[in-house]
C-alpha positions as CSV (number, residue, x, y, z in Angstrom):
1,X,19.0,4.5,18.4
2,X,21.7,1.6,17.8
3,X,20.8,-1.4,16.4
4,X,22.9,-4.6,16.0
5,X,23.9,-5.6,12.4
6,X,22.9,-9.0,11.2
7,X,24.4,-11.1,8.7
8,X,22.0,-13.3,6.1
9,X,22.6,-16.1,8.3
10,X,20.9,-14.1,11.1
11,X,24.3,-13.8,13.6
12,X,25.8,-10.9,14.8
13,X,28.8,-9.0,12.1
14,X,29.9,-6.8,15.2
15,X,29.0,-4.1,13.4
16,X,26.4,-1.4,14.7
17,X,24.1,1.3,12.6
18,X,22.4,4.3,14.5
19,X,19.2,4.8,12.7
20,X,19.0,8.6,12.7
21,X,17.0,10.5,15.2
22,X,15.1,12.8,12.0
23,X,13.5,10.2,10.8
24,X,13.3,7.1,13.3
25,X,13.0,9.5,16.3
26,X,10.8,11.9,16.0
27,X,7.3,11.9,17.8
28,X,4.8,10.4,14.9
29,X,1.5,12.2,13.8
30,X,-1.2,9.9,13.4
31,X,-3.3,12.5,11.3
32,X,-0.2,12.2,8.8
33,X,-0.4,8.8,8.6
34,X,-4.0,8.8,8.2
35,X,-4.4,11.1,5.3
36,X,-1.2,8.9,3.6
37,X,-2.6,6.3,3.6
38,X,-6.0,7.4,2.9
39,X,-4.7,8.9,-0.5
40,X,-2.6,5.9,-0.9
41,X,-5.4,3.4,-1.0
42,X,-7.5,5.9,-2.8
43,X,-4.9,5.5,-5.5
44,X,-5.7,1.7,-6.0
45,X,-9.1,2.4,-6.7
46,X,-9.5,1.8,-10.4
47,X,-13.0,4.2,-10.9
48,X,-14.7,2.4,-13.2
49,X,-17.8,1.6,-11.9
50,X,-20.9,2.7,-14.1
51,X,-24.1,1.7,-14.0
52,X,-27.0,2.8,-16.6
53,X,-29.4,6.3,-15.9
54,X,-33.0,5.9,-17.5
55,X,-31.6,7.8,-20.5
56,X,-29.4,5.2,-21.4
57,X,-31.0,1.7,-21.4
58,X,-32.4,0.2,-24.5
59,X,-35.9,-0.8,-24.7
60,X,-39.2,0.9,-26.0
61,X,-39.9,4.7,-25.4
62,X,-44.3,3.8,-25.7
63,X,-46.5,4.2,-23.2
64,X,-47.0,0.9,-21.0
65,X,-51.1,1.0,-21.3
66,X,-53.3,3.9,-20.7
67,X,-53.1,6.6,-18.3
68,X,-56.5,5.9,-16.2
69,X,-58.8,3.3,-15.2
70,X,-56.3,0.6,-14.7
71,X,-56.3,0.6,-11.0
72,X,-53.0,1.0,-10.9
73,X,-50.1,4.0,-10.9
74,X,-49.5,5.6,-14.0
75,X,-46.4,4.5,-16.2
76,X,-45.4,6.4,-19.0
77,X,-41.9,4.0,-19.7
78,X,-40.6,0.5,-19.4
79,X,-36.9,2.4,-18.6
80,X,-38.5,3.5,-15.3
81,X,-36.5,2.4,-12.1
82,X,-39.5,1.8,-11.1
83,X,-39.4,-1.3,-13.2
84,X,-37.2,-4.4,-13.1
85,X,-34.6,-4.0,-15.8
86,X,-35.0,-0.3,-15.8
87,X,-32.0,3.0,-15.3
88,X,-30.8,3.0,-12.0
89,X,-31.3,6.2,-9.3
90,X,-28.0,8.5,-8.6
91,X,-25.9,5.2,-9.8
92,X,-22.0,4.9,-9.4
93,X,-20.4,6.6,-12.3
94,X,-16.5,6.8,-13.5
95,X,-14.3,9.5,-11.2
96,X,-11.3,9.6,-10.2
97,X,-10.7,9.1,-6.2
98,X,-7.2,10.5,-6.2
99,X,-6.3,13.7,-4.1
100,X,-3.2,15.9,-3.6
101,X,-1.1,16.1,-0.4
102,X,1.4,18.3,0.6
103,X,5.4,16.8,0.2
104,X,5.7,17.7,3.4
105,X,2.8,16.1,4.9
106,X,3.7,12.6,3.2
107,X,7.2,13.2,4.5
108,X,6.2,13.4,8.1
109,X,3.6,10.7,7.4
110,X,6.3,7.8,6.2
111,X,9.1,9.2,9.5
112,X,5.8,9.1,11.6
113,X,5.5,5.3,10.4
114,X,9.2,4.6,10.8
115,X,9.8,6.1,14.0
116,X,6.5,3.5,15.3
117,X,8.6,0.4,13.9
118,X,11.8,1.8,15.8
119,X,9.8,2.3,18.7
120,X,8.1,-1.3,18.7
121,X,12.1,-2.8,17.9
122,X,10.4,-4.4,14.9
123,X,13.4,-2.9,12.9
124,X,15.8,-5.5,11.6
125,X,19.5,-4.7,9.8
126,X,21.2,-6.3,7.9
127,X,24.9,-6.1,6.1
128,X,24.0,-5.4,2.1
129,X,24.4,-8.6,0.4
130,X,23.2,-9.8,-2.9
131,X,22.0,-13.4,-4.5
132,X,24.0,-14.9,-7.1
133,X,20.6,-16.6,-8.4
134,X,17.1,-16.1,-8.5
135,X,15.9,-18.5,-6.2
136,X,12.6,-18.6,-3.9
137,X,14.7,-20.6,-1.7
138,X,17.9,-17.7,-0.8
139,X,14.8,-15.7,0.3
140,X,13.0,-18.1,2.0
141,X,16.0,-19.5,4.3
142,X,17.0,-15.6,4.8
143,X,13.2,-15.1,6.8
144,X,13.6,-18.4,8.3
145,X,17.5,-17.5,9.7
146,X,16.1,-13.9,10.9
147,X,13.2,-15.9,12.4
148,X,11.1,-13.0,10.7
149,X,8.9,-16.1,8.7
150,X,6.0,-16.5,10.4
151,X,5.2,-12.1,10.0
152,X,5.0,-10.1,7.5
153,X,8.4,-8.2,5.9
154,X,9.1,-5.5,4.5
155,X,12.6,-5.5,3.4
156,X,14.2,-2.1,2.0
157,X,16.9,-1.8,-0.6
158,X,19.0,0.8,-1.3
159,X,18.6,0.4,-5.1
160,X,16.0,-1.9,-7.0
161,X,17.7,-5.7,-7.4
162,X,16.1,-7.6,-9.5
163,X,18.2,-11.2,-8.3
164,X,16.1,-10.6,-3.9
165,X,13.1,-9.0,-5.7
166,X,12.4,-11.7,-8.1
167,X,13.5,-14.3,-5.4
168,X,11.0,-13.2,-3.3
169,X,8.0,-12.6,-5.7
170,X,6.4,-16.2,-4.9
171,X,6.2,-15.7,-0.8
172,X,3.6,-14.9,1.1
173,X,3.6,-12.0,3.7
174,X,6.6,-10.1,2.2
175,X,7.3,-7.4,0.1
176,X,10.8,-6.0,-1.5
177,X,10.9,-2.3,-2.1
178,X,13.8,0.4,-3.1
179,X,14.2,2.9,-0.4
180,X,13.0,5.4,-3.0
181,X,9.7,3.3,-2.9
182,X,9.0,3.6,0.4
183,X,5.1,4.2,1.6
184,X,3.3,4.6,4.8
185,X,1.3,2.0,4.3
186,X,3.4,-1.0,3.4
187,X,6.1,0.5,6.5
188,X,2.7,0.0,8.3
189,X,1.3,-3.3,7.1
190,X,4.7,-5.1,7.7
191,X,5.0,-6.7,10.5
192,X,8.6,-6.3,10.6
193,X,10.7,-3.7,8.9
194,X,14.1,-5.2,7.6
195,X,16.7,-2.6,6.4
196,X,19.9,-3.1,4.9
197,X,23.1,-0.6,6.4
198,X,22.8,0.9,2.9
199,X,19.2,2.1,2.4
200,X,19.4,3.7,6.3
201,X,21.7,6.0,4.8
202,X,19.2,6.2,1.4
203,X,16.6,6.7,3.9
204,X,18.6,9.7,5.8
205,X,19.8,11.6,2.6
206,X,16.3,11.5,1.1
207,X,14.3,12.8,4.3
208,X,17.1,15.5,4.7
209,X,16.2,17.0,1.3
């Protein structure tokens, strides 16, 4: 598949890139995708939730009043969760949500993604460039001259640079990532994938390995 090659300014260099046929071609798996993302997400999850067992709240250990002739049930502990204030039943308690997956599996998952952007066109390239300065506005007229500003963007560099990923830091809807970054899930949540001629070859030597 051949895509045109865009300048920052959003016009046409002339130039063409053929986004290989491994990794933007290739029929996706949804079930891929799922579990990648699944485990992906899990990995955000923190785990610290806790909440107290009986065993573990303060307060008295005496009997509340006498066994019979109350009228009411029997309570041998103010730490009941019967009680208000009391331990709580089969509470949440700290774990760890991560899981393993296959290299393999997360491989196919992240060319399953790609290959949907290609096959949507919601692939942009552009000529590698850099920013002299760290400005919110070089990023901001780059989305607005790629008419990409209204979506969400991921853009993909071949390398981490710290003058486009600091520059674009304060927008909304985009993210900057080094091909050797790349996730299913952001590929997914972008609206709009936006690659430079240099991180489509990243992208091809690292899913050849």
């Amino acid at each position: 598949m051949e895509v045109k090659v865009l300048n920052i300014s959003g016009k046409e260099t002339g130039a063409k890139v053929q986004l290989p046929e491994s990794v933007f071609g290739i029929e996706p798996n949804d079930h891929a995708i799922y579990l990648d993302v699944k485990q992906y997400l899990a990995n955000q999850r923190q785990g610290t939730h806790k909440s107290k067992q009986r065993n573990e709240i303060a307060g008295s250990t005496r009997k509340l009043y006498k066994q019979k002739g109350t009228g009411g049930a029997r309570a041998g502990s103010i730490k009941s969760p019967l009680f208000n204030g009391g331990g709580r039943v089969f509470g949440p308690q700290p774990r760890d949500y991560s899981f393993k997956l296959n290299k393999k599996l997360k491989s196919l998952a992240r060319k399953s993604a790609l290959a949907y952007k290609a096959k949507d066109n919601n692939v942009v390239v552009l000529e590698d460039f850099n920013f002299d300065t760290i400005k919110t506005k070089n990023y901001t007229s780059l989305l607005a001259a790629l008419k990409v500003d209204d979506q969400k963007t991921l853009l993909v560099l071949p390398a981490q640079n710290n003058n486009i990923y600091l520059s674009s830091r304060n927008v909304q809807k985009t993210k900057v990532i080094s091909a050797a970054d790349l996730n299913t899930y952001d590929v997914l949540n972008a609206g709009v994938l936006v690659l430079t001629a240099d991180s489509v070859k990243t992208l091809e030597e690292a899913f050849a390995k």
